[in-house]
Backbone as a chain_set.jsonl record, in Angstrom:
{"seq": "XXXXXXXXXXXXXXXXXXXXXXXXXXXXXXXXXXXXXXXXXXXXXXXXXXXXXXXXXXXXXXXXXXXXXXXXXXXXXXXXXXXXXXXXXXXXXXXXXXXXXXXXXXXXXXXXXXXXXXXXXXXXXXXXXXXXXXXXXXXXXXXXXXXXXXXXXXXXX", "coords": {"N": [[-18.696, 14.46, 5.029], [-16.885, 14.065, 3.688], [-15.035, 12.593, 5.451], [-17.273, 9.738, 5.054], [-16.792, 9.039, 2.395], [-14.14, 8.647, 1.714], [-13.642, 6.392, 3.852], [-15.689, 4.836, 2.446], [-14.163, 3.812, 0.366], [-11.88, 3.149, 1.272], [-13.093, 0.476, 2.58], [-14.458, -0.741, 0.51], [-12.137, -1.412, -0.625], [-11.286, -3.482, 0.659], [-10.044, -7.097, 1.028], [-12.691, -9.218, 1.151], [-14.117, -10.652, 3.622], [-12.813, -9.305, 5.614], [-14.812, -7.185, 5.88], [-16.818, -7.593, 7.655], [-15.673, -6.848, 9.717], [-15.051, -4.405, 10.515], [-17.381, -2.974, 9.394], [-18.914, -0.797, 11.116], [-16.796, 0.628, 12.204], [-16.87, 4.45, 12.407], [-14.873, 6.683, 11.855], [-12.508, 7.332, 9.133], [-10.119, 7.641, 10.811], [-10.369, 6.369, 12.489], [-10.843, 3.586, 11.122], [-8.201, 3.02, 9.652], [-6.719, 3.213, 11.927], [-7.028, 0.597, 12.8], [-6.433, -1.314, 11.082], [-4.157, -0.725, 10.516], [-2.49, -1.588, 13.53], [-3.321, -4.152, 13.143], [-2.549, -5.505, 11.004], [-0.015, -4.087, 10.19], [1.823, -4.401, 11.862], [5.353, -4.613, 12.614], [7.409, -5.589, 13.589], [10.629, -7.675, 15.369], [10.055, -10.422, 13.918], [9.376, -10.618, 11.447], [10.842, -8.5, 10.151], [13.457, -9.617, 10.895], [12.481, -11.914, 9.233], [12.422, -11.067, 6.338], [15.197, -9.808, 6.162], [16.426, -12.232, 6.155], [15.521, -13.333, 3.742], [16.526, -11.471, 1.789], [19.469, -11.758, 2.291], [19.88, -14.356, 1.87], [19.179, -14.44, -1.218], [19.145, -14.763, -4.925], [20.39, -14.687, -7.556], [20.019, -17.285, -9.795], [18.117, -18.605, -12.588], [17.315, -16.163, -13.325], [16.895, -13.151, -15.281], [18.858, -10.194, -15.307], [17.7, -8.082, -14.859], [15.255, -9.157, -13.871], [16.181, -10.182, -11.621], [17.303, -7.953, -10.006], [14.763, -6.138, -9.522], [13.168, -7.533, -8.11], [15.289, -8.197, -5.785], [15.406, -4.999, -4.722], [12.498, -4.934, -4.282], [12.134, -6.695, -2.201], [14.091, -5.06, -0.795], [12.731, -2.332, -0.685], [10.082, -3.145, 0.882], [11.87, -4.135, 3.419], [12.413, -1.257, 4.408], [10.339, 0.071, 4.442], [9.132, -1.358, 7.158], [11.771, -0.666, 8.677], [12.022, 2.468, 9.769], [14.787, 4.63, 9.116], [15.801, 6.923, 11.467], [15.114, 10.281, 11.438], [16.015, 13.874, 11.671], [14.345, 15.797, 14.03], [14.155, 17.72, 15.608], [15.666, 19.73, 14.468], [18.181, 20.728, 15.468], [20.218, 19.541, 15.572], [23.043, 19.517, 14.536], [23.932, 20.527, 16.768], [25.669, 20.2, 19.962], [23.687, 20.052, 21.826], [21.421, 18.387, 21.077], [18.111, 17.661, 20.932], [16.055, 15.662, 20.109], [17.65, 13.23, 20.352], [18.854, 11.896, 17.637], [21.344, 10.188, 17.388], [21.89, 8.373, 19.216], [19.487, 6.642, 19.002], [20.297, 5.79, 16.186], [22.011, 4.84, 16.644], [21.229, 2.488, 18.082], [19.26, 1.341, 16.059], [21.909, -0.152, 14.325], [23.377, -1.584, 16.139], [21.156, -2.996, 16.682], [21.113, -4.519, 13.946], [23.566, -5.923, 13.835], [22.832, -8.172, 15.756], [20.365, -8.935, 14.547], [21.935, -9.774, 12.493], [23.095, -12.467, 13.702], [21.641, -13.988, 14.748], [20.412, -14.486, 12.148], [22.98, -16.208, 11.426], [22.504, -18.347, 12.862], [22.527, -21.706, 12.967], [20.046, -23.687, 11.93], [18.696, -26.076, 12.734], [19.571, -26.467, 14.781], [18.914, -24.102, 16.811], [16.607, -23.028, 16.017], [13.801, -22.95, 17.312], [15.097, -21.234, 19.756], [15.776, -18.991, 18.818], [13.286, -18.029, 17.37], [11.847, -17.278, 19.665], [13.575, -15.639, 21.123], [13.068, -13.492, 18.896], [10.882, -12.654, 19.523], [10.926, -11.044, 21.548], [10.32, -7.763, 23.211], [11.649, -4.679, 23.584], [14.06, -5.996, 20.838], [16.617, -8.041, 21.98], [19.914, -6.955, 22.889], [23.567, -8.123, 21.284], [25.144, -9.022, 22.707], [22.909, -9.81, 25.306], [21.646, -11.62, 23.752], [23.576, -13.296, 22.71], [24.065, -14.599, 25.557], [21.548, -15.544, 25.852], [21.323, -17.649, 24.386], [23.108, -19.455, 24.343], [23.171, -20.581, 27.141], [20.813, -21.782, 26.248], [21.505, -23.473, 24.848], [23.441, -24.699, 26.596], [21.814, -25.835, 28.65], [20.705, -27.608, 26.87], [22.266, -29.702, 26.352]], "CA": [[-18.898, 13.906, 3.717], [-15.338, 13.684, 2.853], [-14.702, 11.061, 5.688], [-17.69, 8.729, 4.526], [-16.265, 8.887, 1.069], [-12.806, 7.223, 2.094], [-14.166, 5.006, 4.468], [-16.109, 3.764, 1.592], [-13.074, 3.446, -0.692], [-11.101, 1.678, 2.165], [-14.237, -0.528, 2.864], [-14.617, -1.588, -0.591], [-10.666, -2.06, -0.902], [-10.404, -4.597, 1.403], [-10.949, -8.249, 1.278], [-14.596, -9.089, 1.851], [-14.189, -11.457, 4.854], [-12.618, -8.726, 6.524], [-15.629, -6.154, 5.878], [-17.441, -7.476, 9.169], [-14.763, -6.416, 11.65], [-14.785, -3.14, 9.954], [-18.614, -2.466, 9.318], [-18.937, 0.068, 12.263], [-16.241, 2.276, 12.531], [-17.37, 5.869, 11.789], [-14.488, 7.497, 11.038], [-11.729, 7.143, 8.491], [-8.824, 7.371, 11.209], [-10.61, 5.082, 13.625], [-10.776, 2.649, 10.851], [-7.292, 3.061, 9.321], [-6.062, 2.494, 13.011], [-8.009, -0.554, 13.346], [-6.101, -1.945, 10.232], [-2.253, -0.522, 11.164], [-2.829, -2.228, 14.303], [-3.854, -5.472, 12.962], [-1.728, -5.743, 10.043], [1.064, -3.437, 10.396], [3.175, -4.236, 13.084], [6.624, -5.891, 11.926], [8.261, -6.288, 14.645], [11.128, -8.399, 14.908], [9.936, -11.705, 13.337], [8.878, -10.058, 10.03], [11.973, -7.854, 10.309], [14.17, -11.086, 10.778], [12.617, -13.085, 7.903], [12.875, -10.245, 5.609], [16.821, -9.973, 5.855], [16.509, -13.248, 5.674], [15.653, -13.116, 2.087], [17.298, -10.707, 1.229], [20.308, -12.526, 2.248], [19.946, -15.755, 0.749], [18.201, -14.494, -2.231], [20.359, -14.955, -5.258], [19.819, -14.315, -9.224], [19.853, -18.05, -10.747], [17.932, -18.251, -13.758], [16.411, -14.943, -13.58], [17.088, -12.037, -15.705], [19.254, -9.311, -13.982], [16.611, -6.588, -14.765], [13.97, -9.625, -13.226], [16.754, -10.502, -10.095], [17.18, -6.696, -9.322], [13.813, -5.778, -9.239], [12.515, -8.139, -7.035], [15.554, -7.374, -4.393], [14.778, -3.653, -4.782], [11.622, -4.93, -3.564], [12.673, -6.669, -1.034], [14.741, -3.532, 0.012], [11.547, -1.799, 0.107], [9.754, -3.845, 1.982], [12.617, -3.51, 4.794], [12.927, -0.195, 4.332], [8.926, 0.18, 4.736], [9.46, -1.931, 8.285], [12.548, -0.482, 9.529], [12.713, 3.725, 9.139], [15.97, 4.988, 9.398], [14.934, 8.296, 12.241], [15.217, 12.056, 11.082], [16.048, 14.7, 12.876], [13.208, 16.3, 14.51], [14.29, 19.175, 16.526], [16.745, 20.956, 13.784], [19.609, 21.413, 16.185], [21.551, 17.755, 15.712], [24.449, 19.947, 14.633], [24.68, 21.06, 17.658], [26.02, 19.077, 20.949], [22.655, 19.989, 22.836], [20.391, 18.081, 20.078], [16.899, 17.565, 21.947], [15.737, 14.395, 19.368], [18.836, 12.329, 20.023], [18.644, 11.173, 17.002], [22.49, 10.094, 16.7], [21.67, 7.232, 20.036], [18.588, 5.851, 17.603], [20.87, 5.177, 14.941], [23.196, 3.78, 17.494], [20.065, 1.677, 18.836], [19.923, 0.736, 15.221], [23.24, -0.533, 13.968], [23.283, -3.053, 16.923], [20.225, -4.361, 15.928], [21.397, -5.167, 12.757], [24.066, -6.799, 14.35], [21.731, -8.662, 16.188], [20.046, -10.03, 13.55], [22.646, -10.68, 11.401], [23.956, -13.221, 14.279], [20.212, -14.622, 14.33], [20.342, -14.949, 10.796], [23.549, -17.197, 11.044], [22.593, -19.686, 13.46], [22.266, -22.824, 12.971], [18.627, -23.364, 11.839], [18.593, -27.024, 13.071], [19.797, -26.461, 16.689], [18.427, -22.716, 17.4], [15.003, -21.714, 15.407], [12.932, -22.452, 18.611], [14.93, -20.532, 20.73], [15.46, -17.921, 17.718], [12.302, -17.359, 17.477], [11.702, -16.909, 21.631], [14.316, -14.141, 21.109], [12.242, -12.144, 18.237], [9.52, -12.335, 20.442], [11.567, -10.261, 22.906], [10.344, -6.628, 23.108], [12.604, -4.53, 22.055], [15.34, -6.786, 20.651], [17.961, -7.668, 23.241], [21.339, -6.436, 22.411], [23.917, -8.908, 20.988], [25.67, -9.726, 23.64], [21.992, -10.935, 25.752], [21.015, -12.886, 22.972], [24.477, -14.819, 22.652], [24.134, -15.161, 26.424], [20.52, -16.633, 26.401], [21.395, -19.138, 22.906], [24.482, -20.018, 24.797], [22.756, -21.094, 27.868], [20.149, -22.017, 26.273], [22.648, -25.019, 24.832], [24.126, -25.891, 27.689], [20.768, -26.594, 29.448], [19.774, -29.026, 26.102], [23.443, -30.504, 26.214]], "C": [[-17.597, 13.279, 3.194], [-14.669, 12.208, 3.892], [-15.391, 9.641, 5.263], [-17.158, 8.493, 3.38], [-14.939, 7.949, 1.536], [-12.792, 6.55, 2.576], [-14.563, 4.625, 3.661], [-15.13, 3.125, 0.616], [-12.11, 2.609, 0.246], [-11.732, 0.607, 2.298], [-13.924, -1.268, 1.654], [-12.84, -2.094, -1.13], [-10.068, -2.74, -0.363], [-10.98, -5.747, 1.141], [-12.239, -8.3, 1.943], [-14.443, -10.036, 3.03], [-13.238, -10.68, 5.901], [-13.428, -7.266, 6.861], [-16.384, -5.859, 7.396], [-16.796, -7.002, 10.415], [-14.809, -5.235, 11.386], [-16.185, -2.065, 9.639], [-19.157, -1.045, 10.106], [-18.408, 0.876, 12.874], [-16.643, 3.224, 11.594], [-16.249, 6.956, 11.085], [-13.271, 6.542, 10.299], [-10.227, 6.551, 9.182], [-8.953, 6.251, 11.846], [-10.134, 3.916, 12.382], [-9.169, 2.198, 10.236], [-6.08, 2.69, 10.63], [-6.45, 1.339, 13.26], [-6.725, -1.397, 12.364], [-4.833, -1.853, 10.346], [-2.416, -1.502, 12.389], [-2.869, -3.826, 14.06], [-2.615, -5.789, 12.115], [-0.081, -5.031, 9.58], [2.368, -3.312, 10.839], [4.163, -5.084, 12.31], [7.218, -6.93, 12.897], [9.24, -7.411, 13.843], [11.278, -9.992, 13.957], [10.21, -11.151, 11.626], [10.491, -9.505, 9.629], [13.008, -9.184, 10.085], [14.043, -11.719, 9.614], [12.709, -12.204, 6.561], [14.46, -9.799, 5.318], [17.029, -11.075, 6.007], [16.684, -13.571, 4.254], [15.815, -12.393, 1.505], [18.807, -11.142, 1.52], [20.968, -13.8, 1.774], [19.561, -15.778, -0.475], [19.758, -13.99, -3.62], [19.433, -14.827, -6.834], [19.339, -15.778, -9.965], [19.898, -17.754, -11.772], [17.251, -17.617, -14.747], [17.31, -14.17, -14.349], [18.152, -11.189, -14.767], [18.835, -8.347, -13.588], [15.532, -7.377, -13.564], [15.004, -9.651, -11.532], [16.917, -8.8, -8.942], [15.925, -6.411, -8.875], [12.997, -6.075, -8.028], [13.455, -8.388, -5.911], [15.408, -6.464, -4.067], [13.747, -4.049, -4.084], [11.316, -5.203, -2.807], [13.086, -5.968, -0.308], [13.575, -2.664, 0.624], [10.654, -1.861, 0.709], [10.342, -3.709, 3.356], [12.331, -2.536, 5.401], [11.423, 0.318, 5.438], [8.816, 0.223, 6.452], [10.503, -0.968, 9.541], [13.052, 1.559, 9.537], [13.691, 4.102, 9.618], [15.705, 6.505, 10.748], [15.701, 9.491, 11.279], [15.293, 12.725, 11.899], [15.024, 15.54, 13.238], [13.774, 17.969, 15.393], [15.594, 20.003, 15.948], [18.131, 21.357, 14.397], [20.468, 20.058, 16.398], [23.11, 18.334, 15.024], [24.845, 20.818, 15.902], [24.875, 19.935, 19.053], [24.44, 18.616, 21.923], [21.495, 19.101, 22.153], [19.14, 17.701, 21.218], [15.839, 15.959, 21.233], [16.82, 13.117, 19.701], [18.797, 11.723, 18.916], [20.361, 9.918, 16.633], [22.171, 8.294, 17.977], [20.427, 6.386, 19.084], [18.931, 4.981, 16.793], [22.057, 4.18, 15.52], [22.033, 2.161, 18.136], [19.762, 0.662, 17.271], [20.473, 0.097, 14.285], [22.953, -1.478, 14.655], [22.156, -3.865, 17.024], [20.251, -5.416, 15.062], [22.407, -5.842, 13.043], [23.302, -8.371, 14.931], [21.35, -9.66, 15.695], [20.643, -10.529, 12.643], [23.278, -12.154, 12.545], [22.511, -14.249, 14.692], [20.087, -15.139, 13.1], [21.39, -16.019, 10.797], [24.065, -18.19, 11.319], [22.377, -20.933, 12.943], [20.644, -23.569, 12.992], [17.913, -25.013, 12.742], [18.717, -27.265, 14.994], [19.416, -25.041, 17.233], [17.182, -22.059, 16.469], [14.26, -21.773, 16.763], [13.4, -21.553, 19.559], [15.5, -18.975, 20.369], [14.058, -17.102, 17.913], [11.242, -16.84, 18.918], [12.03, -15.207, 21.459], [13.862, -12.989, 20.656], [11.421, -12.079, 19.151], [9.343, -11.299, 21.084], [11.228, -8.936, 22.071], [10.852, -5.446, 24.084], [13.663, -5.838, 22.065], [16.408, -6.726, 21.486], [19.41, -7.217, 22.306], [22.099, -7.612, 22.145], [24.587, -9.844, 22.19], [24.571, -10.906, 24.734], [21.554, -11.869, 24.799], [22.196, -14.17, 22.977], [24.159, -15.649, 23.956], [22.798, -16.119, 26.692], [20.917, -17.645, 25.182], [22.386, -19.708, 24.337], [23.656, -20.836, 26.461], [21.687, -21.735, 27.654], [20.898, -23.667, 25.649], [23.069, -25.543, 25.682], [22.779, -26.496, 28.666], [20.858, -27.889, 28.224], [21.068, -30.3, 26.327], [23.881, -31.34, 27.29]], "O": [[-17.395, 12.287, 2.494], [-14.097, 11.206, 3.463], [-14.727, 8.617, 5.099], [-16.978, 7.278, 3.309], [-14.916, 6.723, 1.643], [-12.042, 5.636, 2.231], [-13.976, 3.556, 3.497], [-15.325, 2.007, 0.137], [-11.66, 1.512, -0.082], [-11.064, -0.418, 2.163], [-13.23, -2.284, 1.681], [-12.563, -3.015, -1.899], [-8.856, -2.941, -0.444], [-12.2, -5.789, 0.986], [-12.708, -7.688, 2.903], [-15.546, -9.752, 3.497], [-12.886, -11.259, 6.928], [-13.055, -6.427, 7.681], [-16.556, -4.83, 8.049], [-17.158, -6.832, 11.579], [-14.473, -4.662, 12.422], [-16.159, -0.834, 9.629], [-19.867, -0.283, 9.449], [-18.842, 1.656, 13.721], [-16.773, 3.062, 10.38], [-16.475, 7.763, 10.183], [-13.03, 5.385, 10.642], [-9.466, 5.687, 8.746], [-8.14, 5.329, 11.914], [-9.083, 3.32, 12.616], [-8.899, 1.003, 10.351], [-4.991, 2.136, 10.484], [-6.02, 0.998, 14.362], [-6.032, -2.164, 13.031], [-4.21, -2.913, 10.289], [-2.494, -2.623, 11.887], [-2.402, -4.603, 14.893], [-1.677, -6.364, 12.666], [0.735, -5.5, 8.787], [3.393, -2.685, 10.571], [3.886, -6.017, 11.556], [7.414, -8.139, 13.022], [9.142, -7.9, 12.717], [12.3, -10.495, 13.49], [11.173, -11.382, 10.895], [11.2, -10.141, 8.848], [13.198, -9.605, 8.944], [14.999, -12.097, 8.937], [13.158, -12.84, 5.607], [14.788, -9.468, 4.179], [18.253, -11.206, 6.041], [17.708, -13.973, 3.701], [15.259, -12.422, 0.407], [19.5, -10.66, 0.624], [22.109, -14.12, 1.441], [19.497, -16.865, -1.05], [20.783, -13.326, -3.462], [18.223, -14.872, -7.061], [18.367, -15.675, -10.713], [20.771, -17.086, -12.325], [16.83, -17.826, -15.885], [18.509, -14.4, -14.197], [18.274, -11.493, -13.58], [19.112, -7.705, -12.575], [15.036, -6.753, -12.627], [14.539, -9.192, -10.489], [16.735, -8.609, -7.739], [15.86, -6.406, -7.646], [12.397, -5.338, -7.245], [12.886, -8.793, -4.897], [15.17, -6.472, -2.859], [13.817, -3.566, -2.954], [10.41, -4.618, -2.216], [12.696, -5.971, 0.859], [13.389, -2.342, 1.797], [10.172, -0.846, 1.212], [9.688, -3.305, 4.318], [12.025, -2.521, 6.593], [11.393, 0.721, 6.601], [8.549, 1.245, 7.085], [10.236, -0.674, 10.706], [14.215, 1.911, 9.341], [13.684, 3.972, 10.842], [14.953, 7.205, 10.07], [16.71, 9.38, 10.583], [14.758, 12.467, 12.978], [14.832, 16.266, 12.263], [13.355, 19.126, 15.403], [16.351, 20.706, 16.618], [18.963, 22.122, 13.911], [21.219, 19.762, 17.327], [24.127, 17.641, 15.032], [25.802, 21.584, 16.011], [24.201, 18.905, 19.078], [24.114, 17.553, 22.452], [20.463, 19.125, 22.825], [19.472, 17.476, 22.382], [15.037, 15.359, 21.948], [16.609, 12.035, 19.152], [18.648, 10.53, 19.183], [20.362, 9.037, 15.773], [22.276, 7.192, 17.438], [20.814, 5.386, 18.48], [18.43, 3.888, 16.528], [22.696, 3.231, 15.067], [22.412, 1.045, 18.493], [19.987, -0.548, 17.287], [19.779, -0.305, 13.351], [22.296, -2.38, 14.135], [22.099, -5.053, 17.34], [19.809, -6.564, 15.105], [22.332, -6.837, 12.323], [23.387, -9.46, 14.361], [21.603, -10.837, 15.953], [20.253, -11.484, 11.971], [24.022, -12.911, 11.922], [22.769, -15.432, 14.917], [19.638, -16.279, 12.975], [20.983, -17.005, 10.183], [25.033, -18.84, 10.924], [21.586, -20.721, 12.025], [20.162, -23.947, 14.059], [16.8, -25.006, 13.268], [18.191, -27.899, 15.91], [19.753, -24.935, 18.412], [16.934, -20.865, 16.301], [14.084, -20.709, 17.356], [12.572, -20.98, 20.267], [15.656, -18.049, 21.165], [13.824, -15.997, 18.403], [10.191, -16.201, 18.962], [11.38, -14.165, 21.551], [13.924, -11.888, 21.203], [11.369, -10.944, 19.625], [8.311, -10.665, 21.303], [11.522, -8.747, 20.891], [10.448, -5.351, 25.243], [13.983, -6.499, 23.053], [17.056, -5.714, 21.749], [19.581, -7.291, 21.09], [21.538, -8.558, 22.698], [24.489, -11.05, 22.418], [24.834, -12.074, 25.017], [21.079, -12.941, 25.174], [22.027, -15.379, 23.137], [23.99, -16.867, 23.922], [22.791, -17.108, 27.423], [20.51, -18.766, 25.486], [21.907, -20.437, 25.206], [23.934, -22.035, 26.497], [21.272, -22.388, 28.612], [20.671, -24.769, 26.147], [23.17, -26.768, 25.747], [22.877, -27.541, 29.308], [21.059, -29.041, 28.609], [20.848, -31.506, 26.437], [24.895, -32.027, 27.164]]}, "num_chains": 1, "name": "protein.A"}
């Protein structure tokens, strides 16, 4: 009883031209995976154009209550996208930790490298082979990405 009930409240809370793909799952999780799945994923593109604007995004001749707010929300948007990990197995003060969580955060940092060196190409001579790179799963490390841009110039040149 209690799963038809939230299936119906997810049902009816979604756009109606997406009711028909959705008509037929039975339960709540099935359908809630159906929709993470579809709409969820960030991956790097999303990820990318999101510190995007949050990088270029600038106050003008907004308010500073209206310019905060809406980077805050930007932030949480990221934030949403990118979770920072937690420690899972309680013993990360000790050397033996069983989560690594400390390599994670090292995994990353050099992301964000990454994309900050994505973010400050040259949008005219590297979005196509920018956006090749997000494609790449997981994100290459900084160093393969300079090496495929960088070759990827000297082929056009």
């Amino acid at each position: 009883m209690v799963n038809s009930m939230v299936c119906s409240w997810l049902f009816n809370g979604i756009e109606r031209k997406l009711r028909p793909s959705l008509a037929y799952v039975e339960t709540t999780k099935a359908m809630w995976e159906d929709l993470r799945k579809r709409y969820g994923v960030a991956g790097a593109p999303k990820i990318y154009q999101l510190k995007a604007n949050i990088s270029k995004y600038r106050q003008g001749g907004m308010s500073i209550v209206g310019f905060y707010s809406k980077l805050r929300g930007l932030s949480s948007e990221l934030d949403n996208h990118v979770k920072i990990p937690q420690c899972m197995c309680g013993g990360c003060a000790c050397k033996g930790s069983k989560c690594n969580i400390a390599s994670t955060i090292v995994v990353m940092v050099e992301a964000n490298k990454a994309y900050q060196f994505l973010l400050g190409l040259n949008d005219d001579l590297y979005s196509q082979i920018r956006g090749q790179i997000q494609a790449l799963e997981p994100l290459p490390s900084l160093e393969k990405i300079f090496n495929i841009v960088t070759h990827d110039r000297s082929t056009r040149s």
